[in-house]
C-alpha positions as a printed Julia matrix, in Angstrom:
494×3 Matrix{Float64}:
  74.81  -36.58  116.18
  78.25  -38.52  115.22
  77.95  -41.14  112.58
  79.94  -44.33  112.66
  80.46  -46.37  109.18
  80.97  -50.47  109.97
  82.55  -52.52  107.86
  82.31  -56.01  108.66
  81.06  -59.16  105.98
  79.32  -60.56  109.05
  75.64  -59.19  109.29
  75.94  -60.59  112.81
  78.67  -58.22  113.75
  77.75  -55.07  112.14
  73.94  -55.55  113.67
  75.73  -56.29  117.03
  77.88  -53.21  116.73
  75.24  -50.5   115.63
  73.18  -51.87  118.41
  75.48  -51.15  120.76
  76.67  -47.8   119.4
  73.02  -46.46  119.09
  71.97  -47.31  122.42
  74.92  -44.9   123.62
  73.83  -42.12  121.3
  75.62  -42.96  117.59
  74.33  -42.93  114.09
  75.88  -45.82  112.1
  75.62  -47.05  108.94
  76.91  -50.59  108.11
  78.77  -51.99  104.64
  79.3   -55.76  104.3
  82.35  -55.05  101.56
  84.71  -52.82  101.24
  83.44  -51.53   97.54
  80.11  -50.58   99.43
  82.26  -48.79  101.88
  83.97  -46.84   99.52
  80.83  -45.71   97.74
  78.89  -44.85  101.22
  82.18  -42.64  101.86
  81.15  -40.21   99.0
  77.68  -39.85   99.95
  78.01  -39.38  103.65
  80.39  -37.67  106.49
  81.58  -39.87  108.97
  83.37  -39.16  112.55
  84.89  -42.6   112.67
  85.22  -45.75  110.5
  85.39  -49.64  112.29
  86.08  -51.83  110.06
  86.92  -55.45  109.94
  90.75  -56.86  108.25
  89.19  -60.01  106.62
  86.07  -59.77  103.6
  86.61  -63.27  101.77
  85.33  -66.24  103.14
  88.28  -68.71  104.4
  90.91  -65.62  104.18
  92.98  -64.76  107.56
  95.58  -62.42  105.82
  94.22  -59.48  106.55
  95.63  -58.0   102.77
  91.66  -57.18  102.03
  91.5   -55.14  105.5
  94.85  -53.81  104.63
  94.09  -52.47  101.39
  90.64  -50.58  102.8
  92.49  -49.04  105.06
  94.82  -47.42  103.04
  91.99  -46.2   100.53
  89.88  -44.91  103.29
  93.0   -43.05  104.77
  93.78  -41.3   100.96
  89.83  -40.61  100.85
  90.0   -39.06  104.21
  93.28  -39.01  105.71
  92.45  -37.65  109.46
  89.14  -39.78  110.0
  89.68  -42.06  112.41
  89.82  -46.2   111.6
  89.51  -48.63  114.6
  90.71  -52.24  113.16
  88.33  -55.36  114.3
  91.04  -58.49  114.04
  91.63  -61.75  115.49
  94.83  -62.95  117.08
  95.88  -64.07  113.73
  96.29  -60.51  112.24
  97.95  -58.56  115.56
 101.16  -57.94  113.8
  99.36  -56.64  111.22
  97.29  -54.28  113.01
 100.23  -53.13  114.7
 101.64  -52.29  111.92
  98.73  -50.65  110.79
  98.78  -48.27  113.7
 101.84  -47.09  113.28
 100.65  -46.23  109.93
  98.07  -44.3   110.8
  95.09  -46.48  112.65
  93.54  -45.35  115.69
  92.91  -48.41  117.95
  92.66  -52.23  117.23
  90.65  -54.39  119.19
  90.2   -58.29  119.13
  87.05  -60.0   118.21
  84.98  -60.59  120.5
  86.07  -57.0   121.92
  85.12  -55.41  124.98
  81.85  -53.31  124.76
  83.31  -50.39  127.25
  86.61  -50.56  125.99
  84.82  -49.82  122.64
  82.87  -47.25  123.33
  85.43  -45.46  125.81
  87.36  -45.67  122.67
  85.13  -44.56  120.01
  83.94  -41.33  122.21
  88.39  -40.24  122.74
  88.61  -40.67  119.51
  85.66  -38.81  118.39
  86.2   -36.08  120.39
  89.83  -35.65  119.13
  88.81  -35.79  115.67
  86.69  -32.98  116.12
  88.97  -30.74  118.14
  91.78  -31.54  115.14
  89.37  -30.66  112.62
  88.51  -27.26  114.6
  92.22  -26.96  115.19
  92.56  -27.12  111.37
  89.92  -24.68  110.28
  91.7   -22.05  112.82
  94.7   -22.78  111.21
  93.65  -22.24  108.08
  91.83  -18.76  108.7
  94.46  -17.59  110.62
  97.01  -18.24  107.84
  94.77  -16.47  105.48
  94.53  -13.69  108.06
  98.02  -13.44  107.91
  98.25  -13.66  104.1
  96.1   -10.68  104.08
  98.09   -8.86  106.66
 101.17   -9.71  104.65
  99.77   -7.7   101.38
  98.66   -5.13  103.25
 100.54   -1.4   104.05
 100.45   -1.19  108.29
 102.4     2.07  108.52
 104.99    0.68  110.25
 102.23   -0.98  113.14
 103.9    -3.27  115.33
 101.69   -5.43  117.54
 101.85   -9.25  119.12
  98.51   -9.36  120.89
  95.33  -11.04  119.73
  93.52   -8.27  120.9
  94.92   -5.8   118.49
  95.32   -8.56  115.58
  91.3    -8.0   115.74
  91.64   -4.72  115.57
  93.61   -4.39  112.5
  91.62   -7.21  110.88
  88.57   -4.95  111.28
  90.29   -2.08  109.74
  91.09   -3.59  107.02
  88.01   -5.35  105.94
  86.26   -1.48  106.39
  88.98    0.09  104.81
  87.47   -1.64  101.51
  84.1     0.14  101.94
  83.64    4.48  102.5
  81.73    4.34  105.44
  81.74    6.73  108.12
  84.48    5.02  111.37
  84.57    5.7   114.69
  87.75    4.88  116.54
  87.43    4.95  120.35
  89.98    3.99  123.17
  92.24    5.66  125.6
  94.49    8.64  124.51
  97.88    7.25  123.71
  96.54    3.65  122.91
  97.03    4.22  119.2
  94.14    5.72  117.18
  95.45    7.63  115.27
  97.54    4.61  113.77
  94.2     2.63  112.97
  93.02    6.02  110.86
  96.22    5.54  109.05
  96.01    1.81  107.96
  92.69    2.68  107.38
  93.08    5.18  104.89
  96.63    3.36  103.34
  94.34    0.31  102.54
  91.54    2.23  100.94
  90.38    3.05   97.4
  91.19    6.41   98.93
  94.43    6.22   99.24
  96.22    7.74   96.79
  94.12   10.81   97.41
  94.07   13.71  100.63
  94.65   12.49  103.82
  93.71   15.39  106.49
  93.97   15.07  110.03
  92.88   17.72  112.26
  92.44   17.96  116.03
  89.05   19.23  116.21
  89.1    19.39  120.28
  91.92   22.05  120.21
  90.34   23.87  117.66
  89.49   27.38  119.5
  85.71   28.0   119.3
  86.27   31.27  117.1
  88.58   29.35  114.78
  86.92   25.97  114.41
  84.51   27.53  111.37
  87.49   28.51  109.26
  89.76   25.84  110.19
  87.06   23.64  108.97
  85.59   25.27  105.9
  87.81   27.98  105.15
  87.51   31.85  105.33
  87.13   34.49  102.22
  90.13   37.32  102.78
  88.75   39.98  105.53
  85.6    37.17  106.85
  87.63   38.72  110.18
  90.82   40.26  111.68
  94.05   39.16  110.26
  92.07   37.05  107.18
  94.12   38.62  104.57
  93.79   36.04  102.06
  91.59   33.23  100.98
  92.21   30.07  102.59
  90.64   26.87  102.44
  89.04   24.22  105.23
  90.01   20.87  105.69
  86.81   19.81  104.35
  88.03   21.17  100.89
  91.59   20.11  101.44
  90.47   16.62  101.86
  87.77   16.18   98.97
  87.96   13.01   97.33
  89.95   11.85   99.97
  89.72   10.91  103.89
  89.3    13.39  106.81
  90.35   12.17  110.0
  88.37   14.36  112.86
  90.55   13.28  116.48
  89.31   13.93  119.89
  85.74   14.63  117.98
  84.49   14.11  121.74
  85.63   17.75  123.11
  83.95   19.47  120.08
  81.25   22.36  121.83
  77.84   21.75  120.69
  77.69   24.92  118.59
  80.64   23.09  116.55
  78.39   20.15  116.31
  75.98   21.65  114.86
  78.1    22.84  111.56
  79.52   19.25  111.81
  76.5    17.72  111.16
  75.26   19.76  108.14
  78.16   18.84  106.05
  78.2    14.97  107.32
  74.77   14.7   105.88
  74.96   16.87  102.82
  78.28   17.42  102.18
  77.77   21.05  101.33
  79.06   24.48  103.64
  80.27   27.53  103.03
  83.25   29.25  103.76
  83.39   32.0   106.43
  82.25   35.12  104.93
  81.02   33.74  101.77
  77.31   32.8   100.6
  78.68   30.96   98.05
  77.47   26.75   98.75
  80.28   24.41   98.2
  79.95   20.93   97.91
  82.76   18.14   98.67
  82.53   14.54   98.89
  84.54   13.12  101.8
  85.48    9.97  103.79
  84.85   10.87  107.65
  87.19    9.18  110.15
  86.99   10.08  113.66
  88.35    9.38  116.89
  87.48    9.88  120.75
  88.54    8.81  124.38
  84.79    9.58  125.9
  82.15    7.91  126.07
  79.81    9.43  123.5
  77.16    7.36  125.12
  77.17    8.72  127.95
  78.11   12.35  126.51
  74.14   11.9   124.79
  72.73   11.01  128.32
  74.18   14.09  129.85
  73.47   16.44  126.57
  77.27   16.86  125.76
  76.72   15.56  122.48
  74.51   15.52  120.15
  72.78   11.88  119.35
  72.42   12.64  115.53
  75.94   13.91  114.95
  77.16   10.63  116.85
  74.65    8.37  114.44
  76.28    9.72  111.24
  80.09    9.67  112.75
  79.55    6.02  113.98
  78.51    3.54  111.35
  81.35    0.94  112.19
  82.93    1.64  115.93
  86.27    0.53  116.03
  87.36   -0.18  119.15
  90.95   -0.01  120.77
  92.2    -1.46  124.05
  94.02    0.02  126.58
  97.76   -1.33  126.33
  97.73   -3.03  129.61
  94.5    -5.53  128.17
  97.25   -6.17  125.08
 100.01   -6.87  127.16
 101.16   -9.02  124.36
 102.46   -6.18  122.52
 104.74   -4.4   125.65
 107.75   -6.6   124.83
 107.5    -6.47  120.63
 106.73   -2.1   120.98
 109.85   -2.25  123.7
 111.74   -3.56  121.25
 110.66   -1.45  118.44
 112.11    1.58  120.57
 115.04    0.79  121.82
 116.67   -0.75  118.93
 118.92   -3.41  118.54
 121.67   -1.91  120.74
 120.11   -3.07  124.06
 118.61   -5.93  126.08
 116.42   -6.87  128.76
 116.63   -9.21  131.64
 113.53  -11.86  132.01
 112.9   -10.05  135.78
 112.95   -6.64  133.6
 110.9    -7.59  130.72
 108.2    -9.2   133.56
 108.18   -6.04  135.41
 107.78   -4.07  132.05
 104.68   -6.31  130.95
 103.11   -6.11  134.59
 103.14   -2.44  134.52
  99.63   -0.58  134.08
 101.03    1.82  131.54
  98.05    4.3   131.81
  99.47    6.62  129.03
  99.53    3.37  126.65
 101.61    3.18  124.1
 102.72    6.84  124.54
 104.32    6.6   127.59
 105.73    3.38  126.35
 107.4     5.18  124.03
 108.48    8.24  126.27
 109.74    5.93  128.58
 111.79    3.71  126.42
 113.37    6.72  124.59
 114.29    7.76  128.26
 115.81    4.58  129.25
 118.2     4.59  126.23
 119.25    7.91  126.32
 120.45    7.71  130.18
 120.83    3.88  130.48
 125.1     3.7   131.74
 124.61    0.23  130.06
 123.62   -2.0   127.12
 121.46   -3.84  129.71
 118.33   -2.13  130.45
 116.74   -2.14  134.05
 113.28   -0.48  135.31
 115.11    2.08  136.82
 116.11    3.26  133.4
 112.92    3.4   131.76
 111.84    6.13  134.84
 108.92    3.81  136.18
 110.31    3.47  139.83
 109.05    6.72  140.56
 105.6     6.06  139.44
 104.88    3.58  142.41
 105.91    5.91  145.05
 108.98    4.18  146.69
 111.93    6.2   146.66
 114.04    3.56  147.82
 113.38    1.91  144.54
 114.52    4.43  142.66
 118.72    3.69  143.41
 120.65    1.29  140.58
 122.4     0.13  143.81
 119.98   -3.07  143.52
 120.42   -5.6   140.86
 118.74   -5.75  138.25
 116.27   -8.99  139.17
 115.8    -7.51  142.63
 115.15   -4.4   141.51
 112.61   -5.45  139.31
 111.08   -7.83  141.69
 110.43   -5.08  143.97
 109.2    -2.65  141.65
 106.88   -5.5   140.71
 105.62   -5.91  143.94
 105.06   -2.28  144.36
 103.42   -2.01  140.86
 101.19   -4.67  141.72
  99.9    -3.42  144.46
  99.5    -0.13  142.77
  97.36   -1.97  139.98
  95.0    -3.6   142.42
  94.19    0.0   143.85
  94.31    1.53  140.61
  90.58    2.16  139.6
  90.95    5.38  137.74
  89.57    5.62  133.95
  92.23    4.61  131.38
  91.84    8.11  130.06
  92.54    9.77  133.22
  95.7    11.89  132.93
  98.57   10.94  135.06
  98.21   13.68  138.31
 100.24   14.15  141.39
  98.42   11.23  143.21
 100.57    8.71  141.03
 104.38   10.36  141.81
 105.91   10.62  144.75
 105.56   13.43  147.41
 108.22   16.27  146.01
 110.37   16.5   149.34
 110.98   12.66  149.61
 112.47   12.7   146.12
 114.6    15.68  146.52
 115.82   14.02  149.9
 116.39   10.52  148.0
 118.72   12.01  145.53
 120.58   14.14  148.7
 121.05   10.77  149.99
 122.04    9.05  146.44
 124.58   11.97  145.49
 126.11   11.82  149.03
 127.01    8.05  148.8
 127.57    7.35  145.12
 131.75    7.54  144.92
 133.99    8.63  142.54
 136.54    7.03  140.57
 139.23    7.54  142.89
 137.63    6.65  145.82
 136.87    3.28  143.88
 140.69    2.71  142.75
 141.36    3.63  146.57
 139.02    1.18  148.08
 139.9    -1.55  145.44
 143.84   -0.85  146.67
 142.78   -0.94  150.39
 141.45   -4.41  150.07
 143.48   -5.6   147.02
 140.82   -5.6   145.0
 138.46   -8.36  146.72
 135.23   -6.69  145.07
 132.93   -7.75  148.07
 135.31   -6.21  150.93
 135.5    -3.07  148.3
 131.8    -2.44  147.9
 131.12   -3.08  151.78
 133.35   -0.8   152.15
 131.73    2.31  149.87
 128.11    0.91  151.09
 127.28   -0.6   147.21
 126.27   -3.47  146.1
 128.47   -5.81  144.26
 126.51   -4.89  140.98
 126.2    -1.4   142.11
 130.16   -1.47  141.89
 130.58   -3.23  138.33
 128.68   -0.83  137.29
 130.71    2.15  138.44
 133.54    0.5   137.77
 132.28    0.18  134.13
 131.07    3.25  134.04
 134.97    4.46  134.56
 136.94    2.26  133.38
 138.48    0.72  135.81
 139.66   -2.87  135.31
 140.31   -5.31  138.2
């Protein structure tokens, strides 16, 4: 409950005040001077201060309420201060305000004009406060950011600001980590800044893709082989267990691993000793375990796929990474991280890039930016350069005869009805269902090649209708910024 400190040298007013105030819910606590004031300001927290500009008997100057104010305001500088005054003193409290006060009121005052006072400016008082306290933990979030190695992480969401936060408070500790999210989203980033911001990390980092480990390899990948353990061994060779001791191992796709795999997993998770293929010789290593999956373990257990105690020793802090198109605060920053500084984006392109699912994530982010700048004819990006008009099934989207903001105001309508019907897993693979049928593309680029001119047909048109650019592109079936951009494209000036 809100407490309200009055100052007033009247006992009549301060008794008639904290009446008031407590029958509508307040704590108060009334001072007849401002010295008392003062004093009850170091002994107690208050949400608002009303206080009265006069404390000397036969003085109307206001100086006394004047000077309180100002030490109350160095004491506490956001509290709030309504001003009690009489006519005499309205310049005064105007003045006042613009220094700083909250509200003046007139004596007698107006009990609901009060109190619908005192609660707006209670209630801002404790959103600025809150509004302050986030301030100041997200500037030391960023401070710690700021000292820390990212690898090269580039990010704008809030979503994956938590995620790197989290990393980097476990990256202190040695525990076991277990990154999950959809393939392309990233992981394998987190496992780096991770490991850069560890104790560990001036010591072996060792990544290894356990799911495309073949069965009959996975022991000596793992914990190496003694020379002739089996065909072809003809030397000694260490696992990645030994390669990383002291260090981090980062285990990737951990979710395909067979359950015979498992098995030899979780002996050395829980004692840290094996021993190489062919060899009864125990080794012992001591190793940081990071790992990372798109399944759901959980349900992997439920089904038998995985083994509950192996996932209990892997999992001690779960990390876990959205799907890009839940960050979609980080499209336009990653966009721009790809395609350099040579190119730009219209506001209809950039819209149509951050309403696009992306289900490959950041992956096919990247493949498609890369893409877009290696067969853009322009410094000025559209969605039919980044490859994505395809993806929605249209073929008649997939022309640069549209401009660019209707282009990408139809591919946004198309990808947005796409979205609403697309229910598939975010680690779903991209399959035939999500491109167009093969005939209607081959037949859309029939159609493209047969109308898209040549330069001399353009310098022919442009001399046929002295070079009037709308009669000109009528006339070779373009748009106008279909032309320019031929004409561009050729050099040919008007």
């Amino acid at each position: 409950m809100d407490t309200i400190l009055i100052v007033d040298d009247n006992q009549a007013v301060c008794s008639a005040l904290a009446l008031m105030l407590e029958l509508h819910g307040f704590n108060t606590h009334t001072c007849l001077s401002p010295d008392a004031a003062l004093a009850c300001m170091s002994d107690h927290e208050f949400a608002l201060v009303i206080q009265d500009m006069n404390f000397t008997q036969d003085t109307t100057s206001g100086e006394e309420g004047k000077r309180l104010f100002f030490e109350l305001r160095a004491l506490q500088p956001q509290l709030p201060i309504i001003l009690l005054t009489a006519w005499t003193q309205l310049e005064l409290a105007v003045e006042l305000v613009k220094q700083g006060a909250a509200d003046y009121m007139g004596k007698p005052w107006d009990d609901d004009k009060l109190l619908n006072s005192v609660n707006n400016l209670i209630s801002l008082h404790r959103l600025s406060k809150q509004n302050t306290q986030l301030a100041r933990s997200e500037h030391q979030r960023m401070a710690a950011i700021k000292d820390a190695d990212l690898c090269g992480i580039v990010f704008g969401s809030g979503a994956m600001q938590r995620c790197i936060d989290l990393a980097l408070q476990i990256a202190k500790s040695d525990v076991s980590v277990l990154i999950t999210g959809p393939n392309g989203a990233g992981k394998d980033k987190l496992a780096d800044i991770i490991h850069a911001n560890s104790p560990l990390k001036n010591k072996p980092f060792i990544k290894v893709n356990v799911g495309a480990l073949p069965m009959e390899l996975l022991e000596a990948e793992l914990f190496g082989a003694e020379a002739g353990a089996f065909t072809g061994a003809n030397k000694t060779r260490i696992g990645r267990f030994e390669a990383a001791d002291g260090g981090t191992l980062f285990l990737d796709e951990i979710g395909n691993l067979p359950l015979s795999g498992q098995v030899k997993l979780l002996r050395v998770l829980q004692t840290g000793e094996f021993e190489r293929l062919g060899s009864h010789q125990t080794r012992k290593v001591k190793v940081r375990v990071l790992s990372a999956t798109n399944a759901d373990l959980a349900d992997d257990i439920a089904t038998g796929r995985f083994r509950e105690d192996l996932f209990y020793r892997l999992n001690v802090i779960e990390l876990a990474l959205p799907p890009l198109h839940q960050r979609q605060d980080d499209i336009l920053p990653l966009i721009g991280h790809f395609i350099g500084p040579g190119f730009s984006l219209s506001k209809s392109t950039q819209q149509a890039l951050v309403n696009h699912p992306w289900p490959g994530n950041v992956r096919e982010l990247e493949n498609a930016c890369k893409r877009a700048v290696i067969l853009a004819p322009s410094p000025e990006l559209t969605i039919a350069d980044f490859g994505l008009l395809n993806l929605v099934g249209s073929r008649d989207l997939g022309s640069r005869d549209l401009s660019p903001a209707a282009e990408s105001e139809q591919y946004s309508r198309h990808a947005g009805a796409r979205s609403q019907t697309h229910s598939q897993p975010d680690t779903q693979p991209l399959t035939s269902s999500h491109l167009p049928p093969q005939n209607d593309t081959v037949a859309g680029a029939k159609i493209a090649a047969k109308v898209d001119p040549d330069k001399d047909e353009i310098e022919t048109a442009l001399a046929e209708h002295n070079g009037v650019i709308a009669r000109v592109a009528k006339a070779l079936g373009l748009s106008r910024q279909a032309l320019y951009r031929r004409m561009e494209k050729f050099g040919i000036d008007k």
